[in-house]
C-alpha positions as CSV (number, residue, x, y, z in Angstrom):
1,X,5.9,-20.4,-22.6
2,X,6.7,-20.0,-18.9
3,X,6.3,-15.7,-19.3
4,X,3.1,-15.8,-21.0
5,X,1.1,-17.9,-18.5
6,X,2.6,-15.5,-15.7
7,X,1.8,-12.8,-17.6
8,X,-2.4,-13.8,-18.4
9,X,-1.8,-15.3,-14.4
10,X,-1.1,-11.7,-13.4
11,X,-3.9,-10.3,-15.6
12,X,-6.5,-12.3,-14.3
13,X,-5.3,-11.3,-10.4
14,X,-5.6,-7.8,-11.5
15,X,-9.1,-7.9,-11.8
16,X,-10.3,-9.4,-8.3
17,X,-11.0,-7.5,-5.5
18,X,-8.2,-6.6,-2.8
19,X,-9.0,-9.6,-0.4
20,X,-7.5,-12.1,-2.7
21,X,-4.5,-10.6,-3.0
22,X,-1.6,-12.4,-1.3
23,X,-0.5,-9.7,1.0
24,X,-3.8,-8.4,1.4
25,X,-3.7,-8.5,5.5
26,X,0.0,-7.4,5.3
27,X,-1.6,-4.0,3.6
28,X,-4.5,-3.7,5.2
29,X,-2.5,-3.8,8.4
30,X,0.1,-1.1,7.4
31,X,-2.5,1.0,6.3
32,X,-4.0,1.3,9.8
33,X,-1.1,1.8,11.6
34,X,-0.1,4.7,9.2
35,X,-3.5,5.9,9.6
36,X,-2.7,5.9,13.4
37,X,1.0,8.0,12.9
38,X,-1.5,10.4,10.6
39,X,-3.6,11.2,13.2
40,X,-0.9,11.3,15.5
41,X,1.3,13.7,13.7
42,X,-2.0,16.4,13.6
43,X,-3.3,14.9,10.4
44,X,-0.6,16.3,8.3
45,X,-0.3,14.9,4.6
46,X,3.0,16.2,4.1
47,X,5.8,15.6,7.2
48,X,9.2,17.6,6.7
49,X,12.7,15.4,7.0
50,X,14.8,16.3,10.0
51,X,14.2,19.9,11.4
52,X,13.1,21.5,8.0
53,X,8.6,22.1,7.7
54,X,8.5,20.8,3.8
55,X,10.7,20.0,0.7
């Protein structure tokens, strides 16, 4: 059946490592550039909506 074999396809993907992925540049790419907004934004893990510090 057409659900099983995607299901074992997705199992076997699950257990490589992240540069075979198919969005693997697409990540790695986001990730810097929040990286970059981290640093800019004084390293802050948590940044508050609108004018409010935190939730």
């Amino acid at each position: 059946m057409k659900i099983s074999q995607e299901v074992r396809e997705f199992a076997r993907l699950q257990n490589q490592d992240s540069t075979t992925f198919v969005a693997a540049e697409e990540a790695e790419a986001g990730m810097a550039e929040m990286s970059k907004v981290y640093d800019a934004t004084g390293r802050e893990l948590y940044m508050g909506a609108g004018d409010r510090e935190h939730d």
